[in-house]
Structure formats: C-alpha cells, structure tokens
C-alpha positions in Angstrom: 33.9 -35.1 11.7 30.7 -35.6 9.4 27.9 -33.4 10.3 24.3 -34.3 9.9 22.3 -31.0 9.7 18.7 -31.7 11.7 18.0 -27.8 11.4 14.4 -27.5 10.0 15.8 -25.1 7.1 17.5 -24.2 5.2 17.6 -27.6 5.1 19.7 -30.9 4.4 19.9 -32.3 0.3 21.3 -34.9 -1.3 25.1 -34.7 -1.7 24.2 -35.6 -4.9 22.8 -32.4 -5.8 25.3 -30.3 -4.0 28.4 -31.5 -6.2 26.0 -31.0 -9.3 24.8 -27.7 -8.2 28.8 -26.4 -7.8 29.7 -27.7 -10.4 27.0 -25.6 -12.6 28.3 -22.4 -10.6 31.4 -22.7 -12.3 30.0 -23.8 -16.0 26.6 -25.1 -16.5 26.5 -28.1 -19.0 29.7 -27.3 -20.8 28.2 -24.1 -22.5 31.0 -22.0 -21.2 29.1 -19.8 -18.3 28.0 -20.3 -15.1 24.5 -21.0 -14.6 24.4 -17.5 -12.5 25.2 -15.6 -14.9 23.0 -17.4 -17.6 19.4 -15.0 -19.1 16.5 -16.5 -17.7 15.5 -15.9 -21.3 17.9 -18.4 -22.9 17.1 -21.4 -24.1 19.6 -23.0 -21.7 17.4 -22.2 -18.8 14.1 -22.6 -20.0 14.8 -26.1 -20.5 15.4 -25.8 -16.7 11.9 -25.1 -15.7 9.7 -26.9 -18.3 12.4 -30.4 -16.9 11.5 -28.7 -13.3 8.0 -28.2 -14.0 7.6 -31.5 -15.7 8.3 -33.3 -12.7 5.8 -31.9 -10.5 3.2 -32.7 -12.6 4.1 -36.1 -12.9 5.1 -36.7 -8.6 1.7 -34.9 -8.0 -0.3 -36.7 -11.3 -1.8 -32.9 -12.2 -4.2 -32.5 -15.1 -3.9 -29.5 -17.2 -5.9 -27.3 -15.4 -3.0 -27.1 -12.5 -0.2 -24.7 -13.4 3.0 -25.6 -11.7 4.8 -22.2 -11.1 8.4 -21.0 -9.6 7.8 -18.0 -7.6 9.6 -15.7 -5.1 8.4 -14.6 -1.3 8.5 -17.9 0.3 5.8 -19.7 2.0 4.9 -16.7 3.5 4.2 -14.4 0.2 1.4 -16.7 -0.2 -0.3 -16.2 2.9 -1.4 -12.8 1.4 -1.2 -14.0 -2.2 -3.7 -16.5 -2.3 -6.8 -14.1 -0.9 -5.6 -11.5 -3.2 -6.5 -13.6 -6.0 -9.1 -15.9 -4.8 -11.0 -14.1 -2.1 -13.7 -11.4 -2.2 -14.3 -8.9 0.7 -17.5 -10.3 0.7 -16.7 -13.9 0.7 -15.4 -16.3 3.4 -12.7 -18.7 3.4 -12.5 -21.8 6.0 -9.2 -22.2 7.5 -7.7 -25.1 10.2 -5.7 -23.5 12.8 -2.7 -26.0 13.8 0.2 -24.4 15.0 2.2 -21.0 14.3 2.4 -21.1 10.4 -1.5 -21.6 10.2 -1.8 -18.5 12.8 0.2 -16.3 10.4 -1.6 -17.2 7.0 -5.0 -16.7 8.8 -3.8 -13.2 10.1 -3.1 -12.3 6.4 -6.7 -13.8 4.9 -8.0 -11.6 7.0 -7.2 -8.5 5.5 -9.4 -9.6 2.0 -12.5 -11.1 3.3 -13.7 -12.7 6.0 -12.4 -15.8 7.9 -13.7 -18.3 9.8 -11.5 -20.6 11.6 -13.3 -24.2 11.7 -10.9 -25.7 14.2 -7.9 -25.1 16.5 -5.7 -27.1 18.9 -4.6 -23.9 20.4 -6.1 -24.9 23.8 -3.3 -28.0 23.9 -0.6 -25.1 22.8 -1.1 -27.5 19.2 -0.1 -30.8 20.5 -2.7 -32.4 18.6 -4.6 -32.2 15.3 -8.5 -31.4 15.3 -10.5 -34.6 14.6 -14.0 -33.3 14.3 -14.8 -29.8 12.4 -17.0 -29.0 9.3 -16.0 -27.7 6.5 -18.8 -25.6 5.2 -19.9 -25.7 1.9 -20.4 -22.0 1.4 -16.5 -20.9 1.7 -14.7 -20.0 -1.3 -11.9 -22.2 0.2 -10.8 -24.7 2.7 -7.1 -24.0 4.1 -4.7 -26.2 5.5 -1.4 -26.7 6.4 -0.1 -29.9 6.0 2.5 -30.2 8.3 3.6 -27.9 11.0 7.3 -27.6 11.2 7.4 -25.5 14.6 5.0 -28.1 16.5 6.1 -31.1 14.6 2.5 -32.2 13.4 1.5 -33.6 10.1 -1.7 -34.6 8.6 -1.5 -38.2 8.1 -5.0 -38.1 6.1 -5.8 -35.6 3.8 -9.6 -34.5 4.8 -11.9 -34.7 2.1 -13.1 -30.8 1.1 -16.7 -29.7 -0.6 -15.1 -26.7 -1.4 -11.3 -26.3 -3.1 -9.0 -27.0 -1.5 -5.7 -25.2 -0.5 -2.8 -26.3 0.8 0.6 -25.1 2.6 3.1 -28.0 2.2 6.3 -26.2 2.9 7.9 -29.1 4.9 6.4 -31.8 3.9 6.4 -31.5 0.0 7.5 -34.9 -2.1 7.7 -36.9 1.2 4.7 -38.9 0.4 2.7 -40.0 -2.3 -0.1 -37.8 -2.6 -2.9 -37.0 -5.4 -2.2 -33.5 -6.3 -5.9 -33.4 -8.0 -7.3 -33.0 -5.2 -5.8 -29.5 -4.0 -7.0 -26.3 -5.5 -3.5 -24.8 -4.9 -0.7 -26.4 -3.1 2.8 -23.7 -2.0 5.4 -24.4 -0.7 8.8 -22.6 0.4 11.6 -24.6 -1.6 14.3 -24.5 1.3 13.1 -28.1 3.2 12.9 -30.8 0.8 12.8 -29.0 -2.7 15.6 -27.0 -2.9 17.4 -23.8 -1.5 15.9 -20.8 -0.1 14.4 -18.5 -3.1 12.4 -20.4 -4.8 8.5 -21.1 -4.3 6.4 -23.7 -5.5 2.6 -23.2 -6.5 0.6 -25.7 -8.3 -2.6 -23.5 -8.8 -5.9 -24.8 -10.6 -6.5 -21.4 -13.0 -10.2 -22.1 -12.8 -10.0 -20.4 -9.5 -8.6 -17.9 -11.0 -10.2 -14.2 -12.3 -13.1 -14.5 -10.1 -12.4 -11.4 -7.7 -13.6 -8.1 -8.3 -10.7 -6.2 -6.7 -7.4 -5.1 -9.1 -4.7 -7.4 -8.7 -0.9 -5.7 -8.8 0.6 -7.2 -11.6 3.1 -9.0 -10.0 1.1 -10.3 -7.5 -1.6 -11.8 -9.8 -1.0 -16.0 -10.8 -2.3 -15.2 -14.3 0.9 -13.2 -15.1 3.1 -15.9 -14.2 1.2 -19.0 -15.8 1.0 -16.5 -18.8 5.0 -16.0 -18.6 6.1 -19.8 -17.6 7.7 -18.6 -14.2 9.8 -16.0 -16.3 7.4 -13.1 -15.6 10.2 -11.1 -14.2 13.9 -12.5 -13.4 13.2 -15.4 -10.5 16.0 -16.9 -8.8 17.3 -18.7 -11.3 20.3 -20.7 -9.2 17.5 -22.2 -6.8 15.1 -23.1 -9.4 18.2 -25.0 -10.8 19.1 -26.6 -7.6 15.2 -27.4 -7.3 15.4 -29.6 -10.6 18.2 -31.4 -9.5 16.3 -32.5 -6.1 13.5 -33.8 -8.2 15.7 -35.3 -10.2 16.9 -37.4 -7.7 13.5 -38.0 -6.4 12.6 -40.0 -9.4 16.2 -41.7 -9.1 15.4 -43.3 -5.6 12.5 -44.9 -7.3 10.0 -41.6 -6.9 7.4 -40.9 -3.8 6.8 -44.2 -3.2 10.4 -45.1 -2.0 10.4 -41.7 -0.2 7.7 -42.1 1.5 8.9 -45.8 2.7 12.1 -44.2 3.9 10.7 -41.1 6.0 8.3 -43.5 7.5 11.0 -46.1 8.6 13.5 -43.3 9.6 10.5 -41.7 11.7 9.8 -44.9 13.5 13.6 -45.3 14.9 13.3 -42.0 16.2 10.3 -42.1 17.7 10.7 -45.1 19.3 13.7 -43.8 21.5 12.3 -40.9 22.7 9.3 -43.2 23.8 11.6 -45.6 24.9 14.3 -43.1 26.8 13.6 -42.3 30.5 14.8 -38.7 29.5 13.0 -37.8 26.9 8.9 -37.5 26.0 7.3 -36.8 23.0 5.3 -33.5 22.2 2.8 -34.2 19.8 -0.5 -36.8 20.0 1.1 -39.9 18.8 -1.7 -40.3 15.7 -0.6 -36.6 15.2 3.5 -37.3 14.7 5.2 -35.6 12.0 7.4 -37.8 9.9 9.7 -34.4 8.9 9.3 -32.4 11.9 10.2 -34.8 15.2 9.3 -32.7 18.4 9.8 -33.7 21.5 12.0 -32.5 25.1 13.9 -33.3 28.1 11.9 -34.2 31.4 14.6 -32.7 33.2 15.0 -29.6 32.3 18.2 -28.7 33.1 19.7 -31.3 30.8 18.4 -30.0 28.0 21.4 -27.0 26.8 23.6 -30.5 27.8 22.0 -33.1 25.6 22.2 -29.8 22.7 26.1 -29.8 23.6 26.3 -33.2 23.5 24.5 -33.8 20.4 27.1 -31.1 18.2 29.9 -32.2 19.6 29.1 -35.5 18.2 27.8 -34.4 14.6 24.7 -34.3 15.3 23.6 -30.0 14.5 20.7 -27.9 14.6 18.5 -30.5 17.4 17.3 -27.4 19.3 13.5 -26.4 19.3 12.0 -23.5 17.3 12.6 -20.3 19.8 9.0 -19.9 20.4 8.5 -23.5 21.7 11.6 -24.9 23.1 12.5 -27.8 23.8 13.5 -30.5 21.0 13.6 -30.7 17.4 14.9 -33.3 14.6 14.1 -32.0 11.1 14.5 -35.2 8.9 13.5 -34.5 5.6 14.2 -36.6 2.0 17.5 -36.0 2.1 18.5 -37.0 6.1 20.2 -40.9 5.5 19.1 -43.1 8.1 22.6 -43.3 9.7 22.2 -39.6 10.4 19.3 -40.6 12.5 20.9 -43.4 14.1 23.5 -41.4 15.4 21.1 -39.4 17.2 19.5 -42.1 18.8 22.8 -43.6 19.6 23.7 -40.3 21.1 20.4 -40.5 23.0 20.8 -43.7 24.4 24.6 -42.6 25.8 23.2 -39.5 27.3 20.9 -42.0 28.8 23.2 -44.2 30.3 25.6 -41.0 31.8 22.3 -38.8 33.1 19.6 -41.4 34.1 
C-alpha cells in the first residue's frame, strides 16, 4: 500500500530526489566512490555547495552581503548561536513569542543579554498570532519565527522591522516566495522541506557580524564558516548533497512561485474539510493557518486514537499531534502531492459517515 508520510519531520521529499540520492550512495556522478565516502575537500563536493549555495541566493534574491552557509546543530544550535555573535550583555534583542519553538530560542537569548518579549499568544495556549506589538527601535534585533510547526501557525505577512531582522524558518523554508533582503539572518533545520536531518541553513548578513565584545569559540563564530565556504570542519556531507537535489527540483517545478501556488491550493482542500466535518475543528485563528503545519482535533474525544488507526491503516502516517499539544496534525510540506492530501480528506469524510 503507498504511504503518504504527514509526520512534521523528518519529513516527506520528492521521490525524485530519493532515487537520486541512492543512487549517489552507491557512486556519485560516475567518479567511482560513493558520495559518503568522498573529502569534503575535493573538488567533487565543493561543486556541491557553491551549486547548493547558488540556489539560495537566487530563490531568496540575496545581495552579497548575505552569506548562505551549511551548518550543523539544527534549528536549535542557533537559538544560542545567533546571541553569541550578535548580542552584547548589555544590549537587548526583541523577540515574538508564538508557540513552543519561539519559547525555547527566547530561553537561550537570555543567557547573552537581555530580552524583551514584545508579544505572546500564550494566553490562547498560541492559537493565534499577535496583531498589535512594537518593535522598538533600540534592540539589536527583532526575532521571529515564521511558522510554528507544534501549533500549526504561520505568518502570512512578514512585519516590517526598524531594526534587523532575524528569522527561524525551519518549516516553512522555500514554500513561498519571499524577499530574503529583508532578513538579517534567516536558519533553518534542513529536515522539513530542504533536505534530511544534519544539515542547517543560515543566510546571515556579515555586517552584523564582529560587533560583540565577548570571545566567540571558534566553531561557534559565523565568520569561520563564511571564511571556510561551509567546509570549516567536515559537515554532513550526504545531507548537504540531498539538500542540493531538493533545490534542484525546486527550480524544476517552475521555482517559489509554483510552490507557493501548490501549498496554498493543497492547504485550502484540507482546511475546508475539517471546517466542513461535523467531527473535526480547527485549532488555529483562521487568518493565522499554517499552509505546512495543519492543526486541528476531534470534538469527540474518544474518537481521536480511532480516526489515528483509521488514517494508517489507510496510508495515511504520522496524522497525530505533537505530544505536548495533542490532538491533530497534517505536516504538508513541498514535497506532499495533492492526492496524498486528498486521501486524507477522503478518509475524513468516511470516518464521518461511520461516527457522526
């Protein structure tokens, strides 16, 4: 039976890149090794990440002040990274509290200088985004996540900043056009809609850069790695790979644009039935929706380990909420083809019929 994978990652990519990807595990462009077993120094892989790093710039239309950079630690690495290089203990940095990923990055900033948190919609356990805050002009930064992948919110509008910008875009990275010259610094964790797990993306402006009076470990400090090209020390050289062959595609479907189109109408089928079934009811302010994340649970309870049954049996895997939040959750990323998310709603609508 064909599986569609809804988990919120590791997450789903294009078959596509899966048969490519093997198939450089066993010999990488016939140059008789493996890509795993290829030196990062060669010139076989470095033609990896300047392709790789080519492509970001030209999705996220960066000027040459924004170093794109493949980097280890995840999403969260950078929650402690990014006030290590850019934050005095003296200074403050501005940050938007949304949901569980926002919580943890603030927790980190907080051990380099101070923090003030402009907004939260932890009063409606973050059922909604904050509409009215102020950003003020005397933070070193302005932090935002996004898209929350736990609460399945997503910022539809990206608000405008009178200080730089950061932002964490670990689950909703390339699934929208977006104008990269406006963020300071954009991460995100590859394992959604980039790549596998073990690779990081940062786009970091190096203006920012060199400003804090504190000593930076080496291999903690961004100048190292724009200095090195991502090749500072070995990085995970198999996910970078697999990362280049996701943008690849990207710019094959006809680049963000197309994407975008495609998340949105995907998004839309889904929401509908859960706003149409007598079941099921939406989680998240409907301006608010996340077009990756889709969040949402039973209104009787006691259905709800059914409907999770019933959805695996029937190929549809990985539907059930984050642990800390229950209820439901359809991760439907680049890579999730539309029939993958009209089997769930078909499944929706028979549950429907046999528990209404």
């Amino acid at each position: 039976m064909k599986k569609y994978n809804f988990y919120s990652g590791p997450a789903i990519l294009p078959p596509v890149v899966f048969q490519q990807a093997a198939k450089a595990v066993i010999e990488l462009d016939d140059i008789g090794l493996s890509l795993i077993e290829i030196s990062h120094r060669s010139k076989e892989f470095q033609a990896v990440v300047d392709e790789a790093v080519q492509h970001v710039q030209e999705l996220f239309h960066l000027n040459a002040d924004q170093k794109v950079l493949f980097l280890q630690g995840g999403a969260t690495m950078q929650f402690c990274q990014i006030p290590y290089n850019i934050l005095n203990s003296d200074e403050k940095a501005a940050y938007l509290d949304i949901g569980s990923w926002s919580k943890k990055a603030i927790k980190e900033a907080k051990i380099f200088g101070n923090v003030e948190v402009i907004a939260s919609s932890a009063d409606k356990n973050y059922s909604y985004l904050p509409k009215t805050y102020t950003i003020p002009s005397d933070a070193t930064y302005f932090h935002i996540t996004t898209n929350e992948t736990i609460h399945g919110l997503q910022m539809q509008d990206i608000p405008q900043s009178p200080v730089p910008l950061i932002a964490d875009m670990s689950s909703d990275i390339f699934s929208r056009e977006l104008d990269g010259k406006q963020f300071s610094l954009i991460y995100a964790g590859a394992q959604k809609n980039i790549g596998p797990s073990g690779a990081t993306l940062v786009v970091v402006n190096e203006r920012m850069l060199g400003k804090v009076s504190r000593q930076i470990p080496t291999i903690l400090d961004y100048r190292n790695h724009i200095k090195d090209g991502s090749l500072h020390n070995t990085p995970s050289t198999f996910s970078i790979y697999v990362c280049l062959l996701t943008l690849r595609w990207i710019r094959e479907q006809g680049g963000l644009t197309v994407i975008e189109q495609r998340n949105i109408s995907k998004a839309a089928k889904l929401y509908a039935e859960i706003d149409r079934n007598v079941l099921f009811e939406g989680t998240v302010a409907r301006e608010d929706r996340s077009l990756m994340n889709v969040c949402w649970k039973v209104l009787r309870p006691e259905l709800e380990e059914p409907f999770h049954a019933f959805a695996k049996e029937n190929g549809c895997v990985g539907i059930k909420g984050h642990r800390s939040v229950g209820g439901l959750r359809a991760s439907i990323y680049n890579a999730m083809p539309v029939k993958g998310v009209e089997l769930l709603v078909e499944l929706m609508q028979e549950f429907e019929r046999k528990n209404a």
